[in-house]
N, C-alpha and C positions, 0 to 999 in steps of 0.2 A: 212844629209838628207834635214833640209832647208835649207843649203847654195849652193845649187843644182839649175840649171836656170829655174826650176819648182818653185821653192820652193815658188815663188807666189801664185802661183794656190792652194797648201798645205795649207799652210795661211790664203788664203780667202776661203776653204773649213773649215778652224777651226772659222774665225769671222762668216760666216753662221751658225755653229751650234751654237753659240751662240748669234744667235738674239732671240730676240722672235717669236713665232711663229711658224708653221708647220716645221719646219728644226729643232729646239729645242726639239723634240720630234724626232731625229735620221732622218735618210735620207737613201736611196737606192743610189747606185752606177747609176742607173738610173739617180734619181732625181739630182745629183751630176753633171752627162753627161748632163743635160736639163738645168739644171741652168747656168755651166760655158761653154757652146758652144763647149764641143768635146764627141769624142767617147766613148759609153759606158767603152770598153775594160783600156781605158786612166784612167777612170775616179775611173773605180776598183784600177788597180794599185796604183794609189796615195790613197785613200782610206786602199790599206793595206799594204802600207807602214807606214801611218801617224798608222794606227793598230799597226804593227811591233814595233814600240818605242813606242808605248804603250798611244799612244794620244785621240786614239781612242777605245770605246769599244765597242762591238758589239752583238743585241741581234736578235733573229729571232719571225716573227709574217708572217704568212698565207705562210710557206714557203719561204720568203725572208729576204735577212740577213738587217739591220736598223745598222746604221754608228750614234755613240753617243760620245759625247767629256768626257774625261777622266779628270775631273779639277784637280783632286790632278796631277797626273802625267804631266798635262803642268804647273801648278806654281810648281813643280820640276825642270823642265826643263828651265823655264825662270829664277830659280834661280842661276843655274848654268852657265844662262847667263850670269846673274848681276854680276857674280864672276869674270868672266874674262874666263868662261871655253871653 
């Protein structure tokens, strides 16, 4: 899933949620489409995919779902990097 020719885009959808700041406190699939310069529809996709392994979790406020990074489950996943996996 990130070795995929998006997997860019995934990536710096996961350093975004961990800046400081208004993204740190989750994101809309919107705000995702506005920040990296493509379609909403694009923007969901990756969104629930990066959900799907579990990188992401997701809470809802005023009827829209909010895109939140999941830390245990990516320093899981970076571990398995480190290992060779």
């Amino acid at each position: 899933m990130l070795r995929t020719p998006t997997d860019e885009t995934r990536l710096g959808i996961l350093a975004w949620l961990k800046e400081p700041g208004p993204a740190a406190d989750g994101v809309t699939a919107d705000a995702v489409a506005e920040r990296f310069s493509m379609p909403r529809p694009v923007a969901a996709t990756h969104l629930r995919l990066l959900q799907a392994t579990g990188m992401l979790r997701t809470s809802r406020s005023a009827g829209r779902v909010h895109y939140h990074r999941d830390e245990m489950r990516i320093a899981e996943v970076a571990r398995m990097f480190e290992k060779g996996w």
